[in-house]
N, C-alpha and C positions, 0 to 999 in steps of 0.2 A: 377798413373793415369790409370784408366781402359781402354782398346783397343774401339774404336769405335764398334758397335752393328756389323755391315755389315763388319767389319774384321774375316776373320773366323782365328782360331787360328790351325797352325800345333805342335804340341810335338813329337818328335821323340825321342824315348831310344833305346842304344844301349843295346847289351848285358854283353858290358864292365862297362856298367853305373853305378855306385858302390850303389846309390839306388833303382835298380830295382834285386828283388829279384827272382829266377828262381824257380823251385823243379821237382821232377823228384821221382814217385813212384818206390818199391820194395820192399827187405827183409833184416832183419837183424836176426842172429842167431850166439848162443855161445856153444859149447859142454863142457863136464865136465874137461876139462885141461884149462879150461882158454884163448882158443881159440877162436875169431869171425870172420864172415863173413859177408858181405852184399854185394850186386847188386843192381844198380840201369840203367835201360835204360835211354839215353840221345844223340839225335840225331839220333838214331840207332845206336848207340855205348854202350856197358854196360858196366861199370865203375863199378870195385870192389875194397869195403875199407876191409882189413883182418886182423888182427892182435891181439891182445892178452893184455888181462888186467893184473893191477897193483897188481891186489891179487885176492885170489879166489870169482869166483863171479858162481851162479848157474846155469847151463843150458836154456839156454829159446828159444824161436822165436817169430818174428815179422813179419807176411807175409804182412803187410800195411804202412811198414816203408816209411815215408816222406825225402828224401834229399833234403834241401834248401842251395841255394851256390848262391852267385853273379854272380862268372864269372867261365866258364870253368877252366880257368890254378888253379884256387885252386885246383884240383881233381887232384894233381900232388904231388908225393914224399912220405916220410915216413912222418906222423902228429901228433903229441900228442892230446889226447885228456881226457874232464873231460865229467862227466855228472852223470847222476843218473839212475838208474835200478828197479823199483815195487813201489807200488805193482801193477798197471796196468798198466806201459808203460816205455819203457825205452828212452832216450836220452842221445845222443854222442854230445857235442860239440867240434868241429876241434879248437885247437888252431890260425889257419890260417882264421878263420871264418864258411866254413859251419855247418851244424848240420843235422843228424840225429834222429827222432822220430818218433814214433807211437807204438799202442796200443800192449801190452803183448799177446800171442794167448791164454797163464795160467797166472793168476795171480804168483805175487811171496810176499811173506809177511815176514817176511819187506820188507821195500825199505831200499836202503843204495846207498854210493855215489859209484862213480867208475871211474877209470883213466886208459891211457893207452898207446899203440903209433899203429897206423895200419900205412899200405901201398897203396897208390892208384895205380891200373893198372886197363887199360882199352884192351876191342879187341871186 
């Protein structure tokens, strides 16, 4: 049954609401050992994920990386993570749920998949 016209309707989501999706722009980048990095601001807080893939994967950057996450406390701990890298854009998915994405600053050709485990800290 639909609400009377002259009921106005309040919805409130919290930030713990496990269907409200947050993101928070920055970067992600890898140097030639198989080492990455990324920062993203959130709050005024910068939360970086770092750590290091499952096999060699090519140098790249992503200066418009997107990080979408539900709720803060995922941005906690060591993560595993899968996803895919080229030829325009790569993506991290967190095991725990968030993810990682946006566009390549160089193309890379092929694309191939990729796994890994980073750490999150924040300051």
């Amino acid at each position: 049954m639909a609400p009377p016209r002259d009921v106005e309707q309040n919805i409130v989501l919290s930030s713990s609401d496990p269907s409200v999706l947050r993101s928070a722009t920055g970067y992600i980048s890898a140097n030639a050992l198989g080492r990455f990095e990324s920062t993203f601001m959130i709050d005024g807080l910068k939360y970086n994920f770092s750590g290091s893939f499952a096999s060699s994967v090519p140098p790249f950057e992503c200066h418009n990386a997107v990080l979408t996450f539900n709720d803060i406390s995922q941005l906690t701990s060591t993560r595993p993570f899968s996803g895919r890298i080229g030829p325009k854009t790569v993506k991290l998915d967190i095991q725990n749920g968030p993810n990682i994405e946006g566009p390549l600053n160089m193309p890379l050709d092929p694309g191939s998949s990729i796994s890994g485990s980073g750490v999150w800290t924040q300051n």
